[in-house]
DSSP file (Angstrom, degrees, kcal/mol; ACC not computed):
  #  RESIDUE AA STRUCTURE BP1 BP2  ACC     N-H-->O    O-->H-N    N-H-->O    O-->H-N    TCO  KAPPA ALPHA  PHI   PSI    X-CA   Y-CA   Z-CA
    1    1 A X              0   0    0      0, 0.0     2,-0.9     0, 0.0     3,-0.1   0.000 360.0 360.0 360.0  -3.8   13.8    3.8   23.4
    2    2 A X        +     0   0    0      1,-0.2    50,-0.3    50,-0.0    51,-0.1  -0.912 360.0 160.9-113.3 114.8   12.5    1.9   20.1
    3    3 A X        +     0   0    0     -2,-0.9     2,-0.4    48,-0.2    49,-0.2   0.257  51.6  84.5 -94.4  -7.4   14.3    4.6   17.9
    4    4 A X  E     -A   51   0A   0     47,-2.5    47,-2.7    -3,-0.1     2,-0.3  -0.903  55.6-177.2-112.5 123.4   14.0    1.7   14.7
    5    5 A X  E     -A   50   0A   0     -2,-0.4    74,-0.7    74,-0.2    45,-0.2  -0.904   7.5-175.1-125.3 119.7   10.7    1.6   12.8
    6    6 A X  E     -B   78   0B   0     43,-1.5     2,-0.3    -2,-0.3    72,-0.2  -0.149  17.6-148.8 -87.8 169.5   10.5   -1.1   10.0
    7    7 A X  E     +B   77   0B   0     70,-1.0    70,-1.0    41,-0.2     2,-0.2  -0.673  18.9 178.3 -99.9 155.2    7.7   -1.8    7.5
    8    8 A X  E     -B   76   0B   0     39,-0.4    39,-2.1    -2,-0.3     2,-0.3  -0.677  15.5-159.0-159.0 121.1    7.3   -5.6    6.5
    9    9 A X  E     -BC  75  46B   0     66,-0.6    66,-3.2    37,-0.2     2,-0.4  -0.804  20.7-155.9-119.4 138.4    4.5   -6.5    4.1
   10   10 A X  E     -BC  74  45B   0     35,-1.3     2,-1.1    -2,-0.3    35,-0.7  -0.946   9.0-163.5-113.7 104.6    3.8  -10.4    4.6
   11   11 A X  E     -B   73   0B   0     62,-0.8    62,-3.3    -2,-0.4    61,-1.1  -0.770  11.1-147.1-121.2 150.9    2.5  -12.6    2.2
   12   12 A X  E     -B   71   0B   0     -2,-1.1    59,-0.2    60,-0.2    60,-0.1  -0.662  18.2-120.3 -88.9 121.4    1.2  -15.6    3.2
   13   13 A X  S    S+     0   0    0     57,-1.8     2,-0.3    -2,-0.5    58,-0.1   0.637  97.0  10.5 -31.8 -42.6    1.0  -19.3    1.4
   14   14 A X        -     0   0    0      2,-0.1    -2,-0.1     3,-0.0    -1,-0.0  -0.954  65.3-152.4-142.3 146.3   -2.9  -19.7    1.4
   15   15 A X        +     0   0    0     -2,-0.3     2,-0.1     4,-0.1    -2,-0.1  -0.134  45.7 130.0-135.4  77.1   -5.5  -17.1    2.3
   16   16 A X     >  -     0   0    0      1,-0.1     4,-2.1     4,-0.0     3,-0.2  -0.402  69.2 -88.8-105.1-173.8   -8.0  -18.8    3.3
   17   17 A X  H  > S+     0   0    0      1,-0.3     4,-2.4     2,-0.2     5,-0.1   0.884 115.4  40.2 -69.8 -46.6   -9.9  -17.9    6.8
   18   18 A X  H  > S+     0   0    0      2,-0.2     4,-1.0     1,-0.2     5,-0.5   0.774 113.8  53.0 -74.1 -11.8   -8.3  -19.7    9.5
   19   19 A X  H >> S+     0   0    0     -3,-0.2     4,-2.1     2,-0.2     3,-0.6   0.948 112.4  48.4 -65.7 -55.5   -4.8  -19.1    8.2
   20   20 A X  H 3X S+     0   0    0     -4,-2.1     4,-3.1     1,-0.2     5,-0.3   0.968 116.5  41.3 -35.0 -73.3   -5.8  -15.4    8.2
   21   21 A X  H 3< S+     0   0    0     -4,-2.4    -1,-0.2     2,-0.2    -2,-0.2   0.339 115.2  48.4 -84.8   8.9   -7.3  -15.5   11.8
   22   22 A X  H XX S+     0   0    0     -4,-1.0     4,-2.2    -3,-0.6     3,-2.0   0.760 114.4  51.5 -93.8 -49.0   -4.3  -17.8   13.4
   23   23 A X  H >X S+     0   0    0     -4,-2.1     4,-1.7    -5,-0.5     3,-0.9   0.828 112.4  42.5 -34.4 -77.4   -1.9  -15.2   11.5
   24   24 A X  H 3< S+     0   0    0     -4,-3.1    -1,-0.3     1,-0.3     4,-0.2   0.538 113.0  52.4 -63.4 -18.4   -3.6  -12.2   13.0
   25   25 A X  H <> S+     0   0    0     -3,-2.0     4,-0.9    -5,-0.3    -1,-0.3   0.867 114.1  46.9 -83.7 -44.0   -3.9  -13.8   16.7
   26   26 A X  H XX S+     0   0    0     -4,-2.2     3,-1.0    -3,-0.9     4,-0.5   0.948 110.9  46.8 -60.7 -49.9   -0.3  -14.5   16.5
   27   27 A X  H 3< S+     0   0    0     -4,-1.7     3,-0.4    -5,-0.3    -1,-0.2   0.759 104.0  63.3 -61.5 -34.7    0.7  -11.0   15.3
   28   28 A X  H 34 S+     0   0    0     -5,-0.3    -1,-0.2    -4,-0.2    -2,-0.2   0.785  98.8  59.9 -73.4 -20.4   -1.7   -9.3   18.2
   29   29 A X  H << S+     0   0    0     -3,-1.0     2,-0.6    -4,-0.9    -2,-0.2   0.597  89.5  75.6 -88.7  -4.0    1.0  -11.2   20.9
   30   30 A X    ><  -     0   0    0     -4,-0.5     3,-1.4    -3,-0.4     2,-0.0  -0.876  65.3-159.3-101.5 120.2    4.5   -9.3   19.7
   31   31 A X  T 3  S+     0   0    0     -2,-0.6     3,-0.1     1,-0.2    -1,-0.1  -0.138  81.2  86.1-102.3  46.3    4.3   -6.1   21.0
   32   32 A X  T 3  S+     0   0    0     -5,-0.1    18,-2.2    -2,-0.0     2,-1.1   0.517  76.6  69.2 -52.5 -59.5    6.9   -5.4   18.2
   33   33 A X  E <   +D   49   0B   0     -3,-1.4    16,-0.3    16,-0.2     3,-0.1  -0.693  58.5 169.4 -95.0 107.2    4.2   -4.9   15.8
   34   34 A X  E    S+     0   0B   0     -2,-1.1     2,-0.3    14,-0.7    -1,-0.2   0.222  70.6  22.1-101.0  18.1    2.8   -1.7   17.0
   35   35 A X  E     +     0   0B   0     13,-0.1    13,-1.1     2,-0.0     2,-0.3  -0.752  67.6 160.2-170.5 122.3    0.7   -1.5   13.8
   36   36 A X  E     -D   47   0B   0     -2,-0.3     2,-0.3    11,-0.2    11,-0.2  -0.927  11.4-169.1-156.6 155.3   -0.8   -3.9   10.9
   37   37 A X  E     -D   46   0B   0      9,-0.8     9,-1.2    -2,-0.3    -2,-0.0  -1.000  31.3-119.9-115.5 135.2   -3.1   -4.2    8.6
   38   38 A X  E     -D   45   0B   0     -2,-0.3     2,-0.4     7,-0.2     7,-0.2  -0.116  48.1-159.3 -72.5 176.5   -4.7   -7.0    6.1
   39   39 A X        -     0   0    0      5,-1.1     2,-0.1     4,-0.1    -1,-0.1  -0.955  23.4-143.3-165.3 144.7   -3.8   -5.3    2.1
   40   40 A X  S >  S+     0   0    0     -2,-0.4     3,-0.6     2,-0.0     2,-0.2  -0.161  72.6  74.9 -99.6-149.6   -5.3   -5.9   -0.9
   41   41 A X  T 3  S-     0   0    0      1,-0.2    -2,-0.0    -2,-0.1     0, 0.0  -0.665 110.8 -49.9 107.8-168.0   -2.0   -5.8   -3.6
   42   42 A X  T 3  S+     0   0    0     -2,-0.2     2,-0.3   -31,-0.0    -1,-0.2  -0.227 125.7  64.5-100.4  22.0    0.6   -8.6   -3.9
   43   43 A X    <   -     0   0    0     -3,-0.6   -32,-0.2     1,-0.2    -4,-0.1  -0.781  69.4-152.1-120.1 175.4    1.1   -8.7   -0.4
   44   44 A X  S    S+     0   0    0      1,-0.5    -5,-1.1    -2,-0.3     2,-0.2   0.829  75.0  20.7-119.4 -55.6   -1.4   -9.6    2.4
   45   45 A X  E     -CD  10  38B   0    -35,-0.7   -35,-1.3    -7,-0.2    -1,-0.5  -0.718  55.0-164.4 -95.8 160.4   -0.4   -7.8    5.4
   46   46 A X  E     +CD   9  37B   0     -9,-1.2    -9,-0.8   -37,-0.2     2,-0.3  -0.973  19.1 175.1-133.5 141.2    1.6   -4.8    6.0
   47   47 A X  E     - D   0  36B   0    -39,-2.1     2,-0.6    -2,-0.5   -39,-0.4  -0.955  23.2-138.2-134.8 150.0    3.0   -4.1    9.8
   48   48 A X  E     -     0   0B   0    -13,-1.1   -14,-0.7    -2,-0.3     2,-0.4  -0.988  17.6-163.0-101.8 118.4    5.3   -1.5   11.4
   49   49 A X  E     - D   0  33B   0     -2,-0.6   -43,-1.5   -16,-0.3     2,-0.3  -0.956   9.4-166.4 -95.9 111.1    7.3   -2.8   13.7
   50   50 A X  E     +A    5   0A   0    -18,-2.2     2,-0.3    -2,-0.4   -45,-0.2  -0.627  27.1 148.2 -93.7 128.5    9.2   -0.3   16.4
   51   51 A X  E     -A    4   0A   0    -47,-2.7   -47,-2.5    -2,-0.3   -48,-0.2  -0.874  57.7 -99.1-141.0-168.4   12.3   -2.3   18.3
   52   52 A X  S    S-     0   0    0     -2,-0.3     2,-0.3   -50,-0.3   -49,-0.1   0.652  90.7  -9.1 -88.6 -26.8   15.5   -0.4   19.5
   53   53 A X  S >> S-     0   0    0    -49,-0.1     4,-1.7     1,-0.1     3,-0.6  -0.988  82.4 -93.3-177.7 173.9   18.3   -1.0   16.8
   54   54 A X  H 3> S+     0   0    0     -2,-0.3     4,-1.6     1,-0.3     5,-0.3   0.869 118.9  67.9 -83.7 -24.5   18.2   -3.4   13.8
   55   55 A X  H 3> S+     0   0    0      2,-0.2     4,-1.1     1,-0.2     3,-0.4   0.912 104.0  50.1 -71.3 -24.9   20.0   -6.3   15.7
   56   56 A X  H <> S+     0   0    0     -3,-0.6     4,-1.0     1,-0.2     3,-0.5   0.944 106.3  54.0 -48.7 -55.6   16.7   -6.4   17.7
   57   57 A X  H  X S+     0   0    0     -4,-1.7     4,-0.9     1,-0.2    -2,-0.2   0.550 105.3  56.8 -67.2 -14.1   14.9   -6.5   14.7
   58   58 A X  H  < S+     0   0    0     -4,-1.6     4,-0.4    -3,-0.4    -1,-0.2   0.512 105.2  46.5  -6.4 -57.2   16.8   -9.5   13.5
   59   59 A X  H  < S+     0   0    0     -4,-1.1     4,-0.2    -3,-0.5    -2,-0.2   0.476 112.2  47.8-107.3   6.9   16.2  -11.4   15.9
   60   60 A X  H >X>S+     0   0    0     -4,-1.0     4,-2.1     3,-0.2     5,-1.4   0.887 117.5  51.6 -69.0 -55.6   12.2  -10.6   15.9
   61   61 A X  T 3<>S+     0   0    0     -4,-0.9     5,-0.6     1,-0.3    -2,-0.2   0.403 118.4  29.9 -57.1 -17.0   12.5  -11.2   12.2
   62   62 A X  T 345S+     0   0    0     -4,-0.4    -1,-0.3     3,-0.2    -3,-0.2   0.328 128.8  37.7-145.2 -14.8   14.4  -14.7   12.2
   63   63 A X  T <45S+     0   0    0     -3,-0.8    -2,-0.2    -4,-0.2    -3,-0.2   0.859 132.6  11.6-103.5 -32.1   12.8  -16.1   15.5
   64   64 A X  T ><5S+     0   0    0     -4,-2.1     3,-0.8    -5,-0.1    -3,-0.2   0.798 118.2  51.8 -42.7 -91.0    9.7  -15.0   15.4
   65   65 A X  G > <S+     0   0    0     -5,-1.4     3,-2.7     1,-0.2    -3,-0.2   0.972 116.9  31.5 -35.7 -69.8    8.4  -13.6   12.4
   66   66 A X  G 3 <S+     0   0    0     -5,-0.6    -1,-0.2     1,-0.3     4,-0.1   0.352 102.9  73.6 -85.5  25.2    9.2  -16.3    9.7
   67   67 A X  G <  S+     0   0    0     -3,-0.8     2,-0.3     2,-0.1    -1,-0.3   0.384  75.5 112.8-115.1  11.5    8.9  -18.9   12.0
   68   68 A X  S X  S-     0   0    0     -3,-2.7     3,-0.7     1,-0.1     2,-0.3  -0.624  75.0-117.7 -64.6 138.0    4.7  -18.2   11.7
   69   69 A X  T 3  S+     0   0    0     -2,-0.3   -46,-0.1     1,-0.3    -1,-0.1  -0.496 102.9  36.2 -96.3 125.2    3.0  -21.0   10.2
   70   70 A X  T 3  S+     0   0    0      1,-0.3   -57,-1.8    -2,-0.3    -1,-0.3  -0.237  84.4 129.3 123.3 -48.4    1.4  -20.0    7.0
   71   71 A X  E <   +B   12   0B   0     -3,-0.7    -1,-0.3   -59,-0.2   -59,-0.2   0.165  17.9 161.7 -43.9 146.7    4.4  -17.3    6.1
   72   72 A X  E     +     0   0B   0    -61,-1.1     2,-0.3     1,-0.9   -60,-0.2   0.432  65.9   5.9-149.0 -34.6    5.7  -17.8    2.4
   73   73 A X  E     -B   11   0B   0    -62,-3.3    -1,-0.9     2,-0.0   -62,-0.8  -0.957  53.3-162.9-143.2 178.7    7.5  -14.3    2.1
   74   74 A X  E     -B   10   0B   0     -2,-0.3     2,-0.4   -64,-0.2   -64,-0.2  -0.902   5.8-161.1-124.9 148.6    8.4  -11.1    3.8
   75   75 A X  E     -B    9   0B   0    -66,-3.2   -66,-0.6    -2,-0.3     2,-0.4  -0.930  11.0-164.6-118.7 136.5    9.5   -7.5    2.5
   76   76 A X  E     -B    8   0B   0     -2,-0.4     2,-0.4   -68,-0.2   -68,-0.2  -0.969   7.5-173.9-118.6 146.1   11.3   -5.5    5.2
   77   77 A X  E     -B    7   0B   0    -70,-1.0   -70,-1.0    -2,-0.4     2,-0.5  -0.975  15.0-149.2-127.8 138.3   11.4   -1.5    4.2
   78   78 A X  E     -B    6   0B   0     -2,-0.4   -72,-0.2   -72,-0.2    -2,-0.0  -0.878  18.6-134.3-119.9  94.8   13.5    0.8    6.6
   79   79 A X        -     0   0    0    -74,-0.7   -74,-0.2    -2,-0.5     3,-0.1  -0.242  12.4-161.5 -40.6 144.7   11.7    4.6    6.4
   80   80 A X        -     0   0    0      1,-0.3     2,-0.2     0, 0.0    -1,-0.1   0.576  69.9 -11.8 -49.7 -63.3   14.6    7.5    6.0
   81   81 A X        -     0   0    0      3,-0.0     2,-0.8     0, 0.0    -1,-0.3  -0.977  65.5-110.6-166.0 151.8   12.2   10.3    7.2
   82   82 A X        -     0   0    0     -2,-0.2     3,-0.1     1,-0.2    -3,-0.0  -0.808  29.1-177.6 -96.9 127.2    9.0   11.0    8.0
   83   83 A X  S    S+     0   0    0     -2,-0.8     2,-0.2     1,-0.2    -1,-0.2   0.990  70.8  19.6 -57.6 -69.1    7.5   13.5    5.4
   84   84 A X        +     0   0    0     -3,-0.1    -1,-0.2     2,-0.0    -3,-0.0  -0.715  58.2 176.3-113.5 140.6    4.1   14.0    6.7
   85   85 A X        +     0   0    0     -2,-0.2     2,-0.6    -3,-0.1    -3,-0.0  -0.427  19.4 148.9-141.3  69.7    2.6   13.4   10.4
   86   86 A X        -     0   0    0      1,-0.2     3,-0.1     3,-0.0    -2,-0.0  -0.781  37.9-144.7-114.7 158.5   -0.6   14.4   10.7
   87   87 A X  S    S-     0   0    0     -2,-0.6     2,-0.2     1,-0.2    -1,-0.2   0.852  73.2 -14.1 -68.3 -93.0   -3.0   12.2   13.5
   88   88 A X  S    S-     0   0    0      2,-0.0     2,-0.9     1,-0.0    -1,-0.2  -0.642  77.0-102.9-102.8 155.6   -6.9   12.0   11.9
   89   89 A X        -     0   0    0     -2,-0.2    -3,-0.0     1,-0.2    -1,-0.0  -0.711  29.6-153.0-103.1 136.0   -8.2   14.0    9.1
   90   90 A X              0   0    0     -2,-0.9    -1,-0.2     1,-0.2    -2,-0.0   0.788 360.0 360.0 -75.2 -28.3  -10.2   16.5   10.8
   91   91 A X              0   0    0     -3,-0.1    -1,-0.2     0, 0.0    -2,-0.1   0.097 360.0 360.0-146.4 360.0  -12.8   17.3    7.8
């Protein structure tokens, strides 16, 4: 039923350690974000976020998301297709 998969690379105003670890407590309660990770880069995090159709994803994005303390920008990407799917690399 979540047929919409987002990317959204977040970067954040300071990154210093409790900013980091309120961010990442906050981000572990939307069961939205079925995936994130901290990024080196010009971004800080990047997360995939599965909902059901983009007006769902709207309203994670604009009640939710930017309303995290710390947040200073967001990127949203919408995959096309997925090229490649493979689980772990086996050797």
């Amino acid at each position: 039923g979540f047929g919409v998969s987002v990317f959204v690379s977040v970067r954040l105003a300071k990154q210093v350690d409790n900013r980091l670890k309120s961010f990442e407590a906050e981000v572990r309660l939307f069961p939205e974000v079925v995936d994130c990770w901290l990024m080196t880069g010009s971004f800080d995090y990047l997360m995939r976020v599965a909902v059901r159709d983009l007006d769902e994803f709207e309203a994670f994005l604009t009640r939710r998301l930017t309303k995290l303390p710390g947040v200073a920008s967001l990127e949203s990407s919408i995959p096309i297709r997925r090229v490649k799917d493979q689980g772990a690399r086996l050797t």
